[in-house]
DRENVEXGU-379011 format. One record per residue (C-alpha): residue number from 1; z, x negated, y negated; residue in one letter. Coordinates in pm, whole numbers. Each point is the difference from the previous one (the first is absolute). Example, Ala and Ser with C-alpha at 12.3 -4.5 7.8 and 13.67 -1.06 7.14 Angstrom:
<atoms>
1 / 780 / -1230 / 450 / a
2 / -66 / -137 / -344 / s
</atoms>
This chain:
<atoms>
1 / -1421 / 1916 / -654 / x
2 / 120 / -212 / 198 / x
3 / 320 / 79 / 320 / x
4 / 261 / -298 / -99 / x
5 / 179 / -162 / 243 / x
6 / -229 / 158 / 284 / x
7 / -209 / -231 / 142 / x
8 / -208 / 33 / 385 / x
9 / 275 / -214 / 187 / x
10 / 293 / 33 / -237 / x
11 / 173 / 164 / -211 / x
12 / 295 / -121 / -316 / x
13 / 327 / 208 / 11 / x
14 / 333 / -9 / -95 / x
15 / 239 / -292 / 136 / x
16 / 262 / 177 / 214 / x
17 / 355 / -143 / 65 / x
18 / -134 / -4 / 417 / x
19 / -274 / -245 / -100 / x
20 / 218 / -230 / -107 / x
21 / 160 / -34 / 345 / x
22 / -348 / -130 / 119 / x
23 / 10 / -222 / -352 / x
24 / 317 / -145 / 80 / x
25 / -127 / -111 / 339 / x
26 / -322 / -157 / -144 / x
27 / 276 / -242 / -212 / x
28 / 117 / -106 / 304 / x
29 / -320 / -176 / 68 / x
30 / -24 / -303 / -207 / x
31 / -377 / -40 / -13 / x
32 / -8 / 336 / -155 / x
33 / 237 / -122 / -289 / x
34 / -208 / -287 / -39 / x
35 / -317 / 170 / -52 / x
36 / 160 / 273 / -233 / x
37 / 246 / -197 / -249 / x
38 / 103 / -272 / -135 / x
39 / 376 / 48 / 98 / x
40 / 147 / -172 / 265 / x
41 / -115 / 191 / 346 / x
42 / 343 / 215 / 84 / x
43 / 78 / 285 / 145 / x
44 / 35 / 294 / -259 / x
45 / 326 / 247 / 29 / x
46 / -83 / 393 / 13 / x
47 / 181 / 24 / -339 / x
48 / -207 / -265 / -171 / x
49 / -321 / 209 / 146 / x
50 / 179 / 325 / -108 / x
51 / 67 / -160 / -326 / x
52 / -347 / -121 / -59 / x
53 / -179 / 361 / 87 / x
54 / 249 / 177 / -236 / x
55 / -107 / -267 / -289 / x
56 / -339 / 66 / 76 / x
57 / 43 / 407 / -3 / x
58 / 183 / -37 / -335 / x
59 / -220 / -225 / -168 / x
60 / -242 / 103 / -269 / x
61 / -202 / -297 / 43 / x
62 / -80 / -24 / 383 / x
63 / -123 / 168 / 321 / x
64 / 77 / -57 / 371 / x
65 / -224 / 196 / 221 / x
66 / 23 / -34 / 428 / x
67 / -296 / -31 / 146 / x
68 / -46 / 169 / 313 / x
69 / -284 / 10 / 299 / x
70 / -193 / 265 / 132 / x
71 / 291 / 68 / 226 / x
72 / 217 / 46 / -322 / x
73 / 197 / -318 / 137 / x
74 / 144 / -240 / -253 / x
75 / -208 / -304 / -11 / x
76 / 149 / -171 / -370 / x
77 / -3 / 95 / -367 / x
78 / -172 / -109 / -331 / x
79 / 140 / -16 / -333 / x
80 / -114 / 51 / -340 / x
81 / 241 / -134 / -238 / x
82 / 127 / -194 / -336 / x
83 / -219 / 244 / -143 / x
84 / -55 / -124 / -388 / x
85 / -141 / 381 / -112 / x
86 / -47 / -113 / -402 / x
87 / -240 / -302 / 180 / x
88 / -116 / 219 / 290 / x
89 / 124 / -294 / 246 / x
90 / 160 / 16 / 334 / x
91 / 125 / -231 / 304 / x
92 / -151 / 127 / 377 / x
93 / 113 / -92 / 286 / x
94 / -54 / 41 / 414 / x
95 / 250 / 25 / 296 / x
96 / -174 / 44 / 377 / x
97 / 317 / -82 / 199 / x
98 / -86 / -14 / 355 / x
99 / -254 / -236 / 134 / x
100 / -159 / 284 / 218 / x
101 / -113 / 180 / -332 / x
102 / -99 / -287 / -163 / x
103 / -386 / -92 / -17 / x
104 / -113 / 346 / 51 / x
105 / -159 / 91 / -349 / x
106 / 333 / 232 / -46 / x
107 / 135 / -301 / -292 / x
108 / -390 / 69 / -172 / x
109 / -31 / 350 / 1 / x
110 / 358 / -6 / -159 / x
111 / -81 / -189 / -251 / x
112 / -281 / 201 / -67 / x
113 / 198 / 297 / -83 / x
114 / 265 / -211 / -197 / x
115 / -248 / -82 / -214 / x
116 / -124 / 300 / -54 / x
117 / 300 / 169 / -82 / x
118 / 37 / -302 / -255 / x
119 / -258 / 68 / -180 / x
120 / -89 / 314 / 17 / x
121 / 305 / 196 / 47 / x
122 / 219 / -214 / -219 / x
123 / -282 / -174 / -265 / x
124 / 83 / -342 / 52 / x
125 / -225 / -258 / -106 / x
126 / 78 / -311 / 243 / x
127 / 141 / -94 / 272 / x
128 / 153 / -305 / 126 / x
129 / 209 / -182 / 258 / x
130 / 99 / -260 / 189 / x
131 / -103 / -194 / 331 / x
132 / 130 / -302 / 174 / x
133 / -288 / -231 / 116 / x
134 / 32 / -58 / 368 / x
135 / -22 / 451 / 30 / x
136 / -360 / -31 / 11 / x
137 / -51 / 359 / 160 / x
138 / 164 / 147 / -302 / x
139 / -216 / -224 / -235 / x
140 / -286 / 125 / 213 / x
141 / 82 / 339 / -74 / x
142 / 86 / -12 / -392 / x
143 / -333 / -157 / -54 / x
144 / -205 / 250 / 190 / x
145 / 148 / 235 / -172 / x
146 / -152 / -177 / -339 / x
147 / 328 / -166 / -127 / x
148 / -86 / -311 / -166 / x
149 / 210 / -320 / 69 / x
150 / 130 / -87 / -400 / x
151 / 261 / -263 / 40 / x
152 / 213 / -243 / 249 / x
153 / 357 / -38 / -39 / x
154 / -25 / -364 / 207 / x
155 / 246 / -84 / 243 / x
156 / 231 / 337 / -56 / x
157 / 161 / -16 / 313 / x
158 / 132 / -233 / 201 / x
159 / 19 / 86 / 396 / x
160 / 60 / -217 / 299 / x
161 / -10 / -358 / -179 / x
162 / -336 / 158 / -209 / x
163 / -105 / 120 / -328 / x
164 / -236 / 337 / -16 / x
165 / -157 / 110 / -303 / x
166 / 26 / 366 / -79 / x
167 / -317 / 169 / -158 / x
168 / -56 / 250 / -302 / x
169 / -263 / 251 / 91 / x
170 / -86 / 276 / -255 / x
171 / -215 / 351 / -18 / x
172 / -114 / 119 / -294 / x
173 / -100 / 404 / 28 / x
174 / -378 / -54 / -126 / x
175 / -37 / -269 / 305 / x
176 / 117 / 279 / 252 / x
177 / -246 / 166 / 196 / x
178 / -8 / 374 / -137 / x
</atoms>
């Protein structure tokens, strides 16, 4: 068997309410926002985080892990959720907040044990999420990992006088590498 959310430079645990201090400071950078959501790029209050990690410990249908370095450090989070369990469906998603951790294969090996833990510790069938054009590392990254590009949503979002599509990438669990 396999050791989930163990990897050789990472590891997935639990969110804790003094990550979200480093969270909140990532919000106050703007190209972070941009490359993570669709929402206007603003700071985010402590409650909103707090309110957000208790939603995510309550829910039935989603997981939030940290992921943290070799040195145990908090370097940004991934999230499994909108899980459809009759259709065997979730939503993923990747947070590497700081620059300095960014590009280092820590977002990959992530990933790695998301999906993992998607389909092996909670039988889902597919996976899927979203990706704004113009974050061609993370595009990089999905499609190593073997997610397959399935649709455009054309000119989604609209940013400094410019329209950006915003891409639908999908995993199915017989196209992941056992």
């Amino acid at each position: 068997m396999k050791t989930l959310l163990q990897g050789k430079r990472v590891r997935l645990t639990q969110v804790t309410k003094d990550d979200l201090e480093a969270i909140a400071d990532w919000y106050h950078n703007s190209h972070f926002s941009r490359m993570f959501d669709a929402l206007p790029a603003a700071p985010r209050t402590m409650d909103q985080l707090e309110s957000w990690l208790n939603e995510s410990n309550e829910s039935n249908n989603q997981y939030t892990f940290a992921i943290r370095n070799e040195s145990n450090e908090f370097v940004g989070y991934v999230e499994l959720e909108s899980i459809l369990w009759i259709h065997r469906n979730g939503w993923v998603s990747i947070a590497i907040g700081d620059e300095e951790h960014q590009g280092k294969g820590y977002g990959m090996e992530a990933m790695q044990l998301l999906i993992d833990f998607a389909f092996y510790e909670c039988n889902l069938h597919r996976l899927q999420l979203t990706v704004f054009s113009y974050n061609l590392p993370a595009i990089s990254m999905y499609e190593k990992l073997g997610f397959q590009k399935e649709g455009t949503h054309r000119e989604f979002l609209l940013r400094d006088g410019q329209a950006f599509d915003m891409h639908l990438y999908g995993l199915l669990d017989h196209e992941w590498i056992k």
